[in-house]
C-alpha positions in Angstrom: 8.4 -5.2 67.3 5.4 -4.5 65.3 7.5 -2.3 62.8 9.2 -5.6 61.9 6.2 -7.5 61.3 4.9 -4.9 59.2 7.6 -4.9 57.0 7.7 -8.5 56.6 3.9 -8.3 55.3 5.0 -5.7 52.9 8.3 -7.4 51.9 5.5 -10.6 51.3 3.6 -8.3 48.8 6.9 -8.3 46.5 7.0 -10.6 43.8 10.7 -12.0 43.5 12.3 -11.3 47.4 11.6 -13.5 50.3 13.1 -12.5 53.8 16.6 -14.1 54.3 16.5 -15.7 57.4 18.2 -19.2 57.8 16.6 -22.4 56.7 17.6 -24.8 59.1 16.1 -23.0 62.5 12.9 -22.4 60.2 12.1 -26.2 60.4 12.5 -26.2 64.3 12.0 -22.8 65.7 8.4 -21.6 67.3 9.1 -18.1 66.5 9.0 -15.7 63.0 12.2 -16.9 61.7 12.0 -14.5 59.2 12.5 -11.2 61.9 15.8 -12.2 62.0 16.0 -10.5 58.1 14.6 -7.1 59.7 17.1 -4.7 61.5 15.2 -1.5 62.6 17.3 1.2 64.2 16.9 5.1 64.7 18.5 6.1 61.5 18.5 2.8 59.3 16.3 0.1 58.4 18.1 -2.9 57.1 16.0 -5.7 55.3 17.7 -8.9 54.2 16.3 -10.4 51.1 17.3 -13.8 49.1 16.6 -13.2 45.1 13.5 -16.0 43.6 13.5 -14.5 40.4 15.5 -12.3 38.3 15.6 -9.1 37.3 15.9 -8.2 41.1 12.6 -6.3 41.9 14.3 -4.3 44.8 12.3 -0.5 43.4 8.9 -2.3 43.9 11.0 -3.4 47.2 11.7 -0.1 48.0 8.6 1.5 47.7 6.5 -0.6 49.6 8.9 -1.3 52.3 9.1 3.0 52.8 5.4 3.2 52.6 5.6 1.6 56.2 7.4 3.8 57.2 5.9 6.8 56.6 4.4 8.3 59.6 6.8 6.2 61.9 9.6 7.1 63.6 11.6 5.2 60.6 9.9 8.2 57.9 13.4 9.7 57.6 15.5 6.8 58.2 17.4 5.2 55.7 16.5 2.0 54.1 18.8 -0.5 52.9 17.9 -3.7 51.0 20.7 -6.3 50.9 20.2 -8.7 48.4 22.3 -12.1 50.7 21.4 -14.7 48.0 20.0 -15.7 44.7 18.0 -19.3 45.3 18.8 -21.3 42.1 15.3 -21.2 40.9 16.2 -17.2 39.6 18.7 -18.3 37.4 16.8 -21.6 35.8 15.5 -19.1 33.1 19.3 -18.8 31.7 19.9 -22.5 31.4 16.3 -22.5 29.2 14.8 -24.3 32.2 
């Protein structure tokens, strides 16, 4: 779906958020691991992101995720970001790494 892969470029413009899509199939898998993160249906989008840095930069997330949309059949639907992980690397900063 090409929706998908446009988010997932967008989603790649966003300091701090990488799609959350399972490691291990990434090392072995031939396709986009990373559409499994996207869910796109009539009246929500659903992106799965895993945290790199802290603060969470999910309003810069939302913005260019629902400029995508616009002039889609998503425009009006409702987008969710679900934050699934932090990798360890965000929190380095609190242990004065």
């Amino acid at each position: 779906m090409l929706i998908v892969a446009e988010l997932l470029k967008a989603l790649g413009k966003v300091e701090g958020l990488r799609p959350s899509a399972p490691e291990p199939v990434r090392s072995w898998s031939p396709w986009d691991v990373d559409a499994v993160a996207v869910d796109v249906g009539d009246d929500l989008v659903c992106v799965r992101v895993v945290a790199t840095r802290l603060p969470l930069p999910l309003a810069g997330a939302g913005e260019v995720l629902r400029a995508v949309l616009v002039g889609t059949q998503w425009e009006k639907a409702a987008l969710r970001i679900v934050v699934t992980d932090v990798d360890k690397r965000a929190l380095d900063h609190l242990n004065g790494a």
